[in-house]
C-alpha positions in Angstrom: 20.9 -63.0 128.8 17.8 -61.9 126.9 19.5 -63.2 123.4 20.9 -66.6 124.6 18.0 -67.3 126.8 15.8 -67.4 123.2 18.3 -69.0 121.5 17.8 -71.9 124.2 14.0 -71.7 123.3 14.7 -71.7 120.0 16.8 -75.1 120.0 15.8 -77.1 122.5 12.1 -76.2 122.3 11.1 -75.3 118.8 13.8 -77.2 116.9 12.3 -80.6 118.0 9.1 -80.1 116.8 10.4 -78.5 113.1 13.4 -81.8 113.0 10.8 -84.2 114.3 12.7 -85.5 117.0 11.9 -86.7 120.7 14.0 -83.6 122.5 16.9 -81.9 121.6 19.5 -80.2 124.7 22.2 -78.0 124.1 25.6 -78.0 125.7 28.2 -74.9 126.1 31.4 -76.2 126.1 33.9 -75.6 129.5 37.7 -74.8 128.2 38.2 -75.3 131.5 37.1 -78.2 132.4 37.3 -80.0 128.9 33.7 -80.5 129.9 30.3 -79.7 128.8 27.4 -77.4 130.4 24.1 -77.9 129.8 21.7 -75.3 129.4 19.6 -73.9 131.1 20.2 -76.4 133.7 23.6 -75.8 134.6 25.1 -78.8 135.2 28.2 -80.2 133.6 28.0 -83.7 131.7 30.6 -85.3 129.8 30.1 -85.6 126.1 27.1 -88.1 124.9 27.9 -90.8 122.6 25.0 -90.6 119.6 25.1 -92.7 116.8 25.1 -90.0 113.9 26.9 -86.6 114.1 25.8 -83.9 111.6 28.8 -81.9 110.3 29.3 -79.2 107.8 26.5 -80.3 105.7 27.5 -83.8 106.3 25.7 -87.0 107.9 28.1 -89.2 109.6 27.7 -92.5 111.4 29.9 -92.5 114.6 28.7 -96.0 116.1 27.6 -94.5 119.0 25.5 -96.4 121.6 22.6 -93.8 121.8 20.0 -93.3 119.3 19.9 -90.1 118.2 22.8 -87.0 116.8 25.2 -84.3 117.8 25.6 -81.5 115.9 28.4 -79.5 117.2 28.9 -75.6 117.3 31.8 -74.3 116.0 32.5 -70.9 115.6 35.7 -68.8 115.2 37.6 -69.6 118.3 37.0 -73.5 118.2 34.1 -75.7 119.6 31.4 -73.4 122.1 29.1 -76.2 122.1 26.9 -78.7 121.1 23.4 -79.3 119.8 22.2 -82.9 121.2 19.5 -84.0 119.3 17.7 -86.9 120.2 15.4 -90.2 118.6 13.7 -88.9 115.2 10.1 -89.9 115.9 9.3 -93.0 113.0 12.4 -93.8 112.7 12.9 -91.7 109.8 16.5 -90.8 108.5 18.1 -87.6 107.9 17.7 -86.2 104.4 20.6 -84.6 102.8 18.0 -80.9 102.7 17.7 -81.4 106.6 21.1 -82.1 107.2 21.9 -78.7 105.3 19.5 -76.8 107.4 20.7 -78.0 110.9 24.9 -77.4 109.9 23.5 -73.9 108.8 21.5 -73.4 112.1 24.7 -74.6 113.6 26.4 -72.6 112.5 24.1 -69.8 113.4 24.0 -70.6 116.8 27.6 -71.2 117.4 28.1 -67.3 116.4 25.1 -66.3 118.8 27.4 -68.2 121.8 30.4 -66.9 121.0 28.8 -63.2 120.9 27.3 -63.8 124.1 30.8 -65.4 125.6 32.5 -62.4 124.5 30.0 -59.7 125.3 29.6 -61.2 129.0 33.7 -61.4 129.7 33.7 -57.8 128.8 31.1 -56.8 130.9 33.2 -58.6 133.8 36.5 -56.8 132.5 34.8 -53.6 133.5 33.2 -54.7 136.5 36.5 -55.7 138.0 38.3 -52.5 136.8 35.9 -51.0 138.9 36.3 -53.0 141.9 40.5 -53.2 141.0 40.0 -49.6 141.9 37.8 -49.7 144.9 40.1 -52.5 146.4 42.9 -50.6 145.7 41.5 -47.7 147.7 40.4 -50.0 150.8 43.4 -51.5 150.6 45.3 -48.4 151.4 43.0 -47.6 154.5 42.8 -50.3 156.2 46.7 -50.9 156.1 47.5 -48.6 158.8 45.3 -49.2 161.2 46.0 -52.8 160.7 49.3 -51.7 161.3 48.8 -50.3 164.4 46.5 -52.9 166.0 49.1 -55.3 164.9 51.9 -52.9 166.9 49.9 -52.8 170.3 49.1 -56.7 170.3 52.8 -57.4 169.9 53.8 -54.8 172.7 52.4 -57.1 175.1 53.4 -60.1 174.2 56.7 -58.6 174.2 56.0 -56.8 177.3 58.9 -57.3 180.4 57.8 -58.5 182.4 55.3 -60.1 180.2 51.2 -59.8 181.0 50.6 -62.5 183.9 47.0 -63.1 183.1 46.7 -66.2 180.8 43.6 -64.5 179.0 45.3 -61.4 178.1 48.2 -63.1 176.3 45.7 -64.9 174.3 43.7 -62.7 173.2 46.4 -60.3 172.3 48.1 -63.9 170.0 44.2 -63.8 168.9 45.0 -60.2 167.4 48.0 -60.8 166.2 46.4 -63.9 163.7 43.6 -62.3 162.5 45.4 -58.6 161.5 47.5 -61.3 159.8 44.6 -63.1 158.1 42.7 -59.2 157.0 46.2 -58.9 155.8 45.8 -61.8 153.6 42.1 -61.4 152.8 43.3 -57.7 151.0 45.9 -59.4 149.5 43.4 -61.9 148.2 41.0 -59.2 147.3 43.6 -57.3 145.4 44.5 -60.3 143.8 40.6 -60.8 142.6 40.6 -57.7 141.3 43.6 -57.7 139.1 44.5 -60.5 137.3 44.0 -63.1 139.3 45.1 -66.6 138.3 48.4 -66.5 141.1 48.1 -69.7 143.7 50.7 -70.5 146.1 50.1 -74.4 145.5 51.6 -77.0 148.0 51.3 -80.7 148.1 48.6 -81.7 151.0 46.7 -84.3 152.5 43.2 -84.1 150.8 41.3 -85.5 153.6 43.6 -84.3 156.8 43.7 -80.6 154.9 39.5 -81.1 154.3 38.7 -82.2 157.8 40.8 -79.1 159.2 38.7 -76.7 157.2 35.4 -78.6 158.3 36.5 -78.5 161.9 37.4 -74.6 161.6 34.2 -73.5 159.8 32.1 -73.5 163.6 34.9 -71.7 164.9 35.2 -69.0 162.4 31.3 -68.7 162.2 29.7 -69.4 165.4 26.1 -71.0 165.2 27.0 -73.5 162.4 28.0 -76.9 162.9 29.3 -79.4 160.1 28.0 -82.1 159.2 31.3 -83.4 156.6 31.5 -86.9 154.7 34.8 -86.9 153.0 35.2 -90.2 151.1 38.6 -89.7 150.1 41.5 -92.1 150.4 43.5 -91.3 153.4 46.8 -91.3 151.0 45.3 -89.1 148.7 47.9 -85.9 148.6 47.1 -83.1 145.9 48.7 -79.4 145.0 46.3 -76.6 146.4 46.3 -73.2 147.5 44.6 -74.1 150.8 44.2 -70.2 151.9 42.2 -70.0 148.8 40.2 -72.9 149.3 39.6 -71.9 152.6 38.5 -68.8 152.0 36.1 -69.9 149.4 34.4 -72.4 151.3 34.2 -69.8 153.9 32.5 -67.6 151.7 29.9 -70.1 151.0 29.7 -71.0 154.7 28.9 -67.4 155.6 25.7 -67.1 153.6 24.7 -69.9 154.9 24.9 -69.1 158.0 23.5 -65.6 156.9 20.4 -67.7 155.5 19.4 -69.5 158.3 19.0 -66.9 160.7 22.7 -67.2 162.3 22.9 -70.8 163.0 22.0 -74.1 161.5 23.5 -77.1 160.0 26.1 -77.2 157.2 26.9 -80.1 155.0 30.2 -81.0 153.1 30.6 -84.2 150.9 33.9 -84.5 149.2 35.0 -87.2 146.8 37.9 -87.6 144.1 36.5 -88.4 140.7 38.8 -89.0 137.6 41.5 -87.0 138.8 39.2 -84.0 140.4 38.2 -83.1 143.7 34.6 -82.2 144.1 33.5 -81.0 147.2 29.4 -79.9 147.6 28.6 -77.5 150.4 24.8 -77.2 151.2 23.2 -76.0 154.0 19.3 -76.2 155.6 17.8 -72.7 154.6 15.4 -71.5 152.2 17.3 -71.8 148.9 18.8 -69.1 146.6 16.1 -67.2 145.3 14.8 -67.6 141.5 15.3 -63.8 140.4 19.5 -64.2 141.1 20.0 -67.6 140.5 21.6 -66.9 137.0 24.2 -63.7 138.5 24.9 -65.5 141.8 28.5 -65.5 140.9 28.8 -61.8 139.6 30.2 -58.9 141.6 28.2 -56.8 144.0 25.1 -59.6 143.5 23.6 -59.8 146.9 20.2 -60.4 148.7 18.5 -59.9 151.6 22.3 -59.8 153.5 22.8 -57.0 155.7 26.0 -55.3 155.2 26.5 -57.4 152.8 28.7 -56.8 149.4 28.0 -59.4 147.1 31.7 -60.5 146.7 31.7 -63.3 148.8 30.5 -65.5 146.0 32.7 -63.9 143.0 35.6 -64.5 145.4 34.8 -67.9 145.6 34.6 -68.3 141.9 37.5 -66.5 141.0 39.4 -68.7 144.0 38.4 -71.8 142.7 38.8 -70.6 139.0 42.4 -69.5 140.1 43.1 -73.8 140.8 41.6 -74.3 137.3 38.4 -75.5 138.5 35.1 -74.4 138.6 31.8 -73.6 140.7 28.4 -74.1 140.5 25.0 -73.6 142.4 23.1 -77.3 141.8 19.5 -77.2 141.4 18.5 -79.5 143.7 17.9 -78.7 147.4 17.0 -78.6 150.0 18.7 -74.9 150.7 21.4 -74.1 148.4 24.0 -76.4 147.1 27.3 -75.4 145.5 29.6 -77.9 144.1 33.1 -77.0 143.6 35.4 -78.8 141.3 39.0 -78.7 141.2 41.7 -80.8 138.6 44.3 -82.6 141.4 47.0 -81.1 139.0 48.0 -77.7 138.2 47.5 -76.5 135.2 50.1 -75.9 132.8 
């Protein structure tokens, strides 16, 4: 991060002064998404409308509504971002030796991005060879005795006469559903590991399917209660995985929990905007610290969690990722805020 982290200095700092212009902001663009990511904020934004763009040595007027001009960074795979320059102080125009030095800065930068893209996807590549392997292995150990806990529960509830004591049959139905969900948490985790991408999609009720998960969440991690505000039309159907989704929201919900001492209040808003659900979880504890802000979302990236892995978080990402969305921890608190983001069609 060392290299893009000056290159961010370099253009959104220095640059301003040397163009003689009020700011300038630059945005890495989401393939994703079709959206843009500013830096080092985070945040996505949809492309600004400036009234110049600066292109291959070229001024050009795009009768914009804001003052100011984009300068867009394309390197050898396509567009990976874009320089947003803002107001030149005076008023002064763009002379053709400026506009020469800011496509060749471009230019510059656009490689820098696109070396950093790559060198960070293959650092990930070998991070989850690594963890394909380890998965693999817990995979294989913890199917038999799943097995077998899975053999006795069934024993008696298929008992004859069968057990007489209310409790005992459900708590032996109680085993039965959760070997089934480890079951489908190594599946998931195998899945994260390998190639992901595979989503068994089905067309639900966005708020009924929402309000489920909200309700479950206290449930699955006693101490938390929900606090949920899901402005969604009631009609509103979409494709999802929803074991994914709930597992990734679950994810989320267990460092919170984790955060605040075992118990505390949880907060879900969910909304549909322009075709995409966006659901924000945040909870009431002390915030993700500054020092792992930037890897939250990496593999074995953890802190201050006893026992813990640091894959709850990856899993989340690659879950959501899996729907064609995206994740992100918001600046903003109180406590830490993730907002996940989800197109209501599959991709194609």
């Amino acid at each position: 991060m060392a290299d893009i982290d000056g290159l961010i200095r370099l253009l959104t700092e220095s640059l301003p002064h040397a163009a003689r212009v009020q700011n300038a902001t630059l945005l890495l663009w989401d393939r994703k998404l079709e959206t843009f990511q500013e830096l080092p904020k985070g945040g996505t934004r949809d492309a600004p409308r400036a009234r110049y763009m600066i292109s291959e040595g070229q001024l050009l007027e795009t009768h914009g509504d804001e003052d100011g001009a984009l300068v867009p960074l394309m390197a050898r795979s396509g567009l990976v971002g874009m320089l947003v320059l803002g107001r030149r102080r005076g008023g002064r125009p763009y002379g053709r030796a400026e506009v020469r030095h800011l496509s060749v800065l471009a230019a510059r930068a656009a490689l820098a991005i696109e070396n950093h893209l790559y060198h960070r996807e293959l650092v990930a590549s070998e991070r989850m060879a690594a963890l394909g392997t380890m998965a693999g292995m817990l995979a294989h150990d913890f199917r038999g005795p799943m097995t077998v806990i899975r053999g006795y529960a069934e024993t008696l509830l298929e008992a004859d006469p069968p057990p007489s004591a209310p409790e005992l049959r459900e708590r032996a139905e109680l085993i039965v559903r959760m070997v089934d969900r480890l079951e489908r948490m190594t599946a998931e985790s195998l899945d994260f590991a390998g190639e992901g991408g595979r989503v068994a999609l089905r067309s639900v009720g966005l708020v009924t399917t929402l309000r489920e998960l909200a309700e479950g969440l206290p449930l699955e991690f006693p101490g938390l209660s929900v606090d949920a505000d899901i402005g969604i039309d009631l009609a509103a159907h979409a494709p999802l995985d929803v074991d994914k989704l709930r597992r990734a929201v679950g994810n989320i919900a267990s460092n919170a929990r984790d955060a605040m001492g075992g118990a505390g209040k949880l907060h879900l808003y969910a909304r549909v905007h322009d075709d995409r659900l966006e659901v924000v979880i945040g909870d009431e504890g002390p915030g993700v610290p500054e020092a792992i802000r930037e890897r939250l979302f990496e593999p074995f990236v953890t802190h201050g969690k006893k026992g813990g892995t640091g894959l709850g978080l990856a899993v989340t990402r690659r879950f959501v990722e899996d729907h064609g969305g995206s994740v992100e921890l918001l600046a903003e608190g109180p406590g830490a805020r993730f907002r996940l983001v989800m197109p209501l069609q599959p991709a194609i």
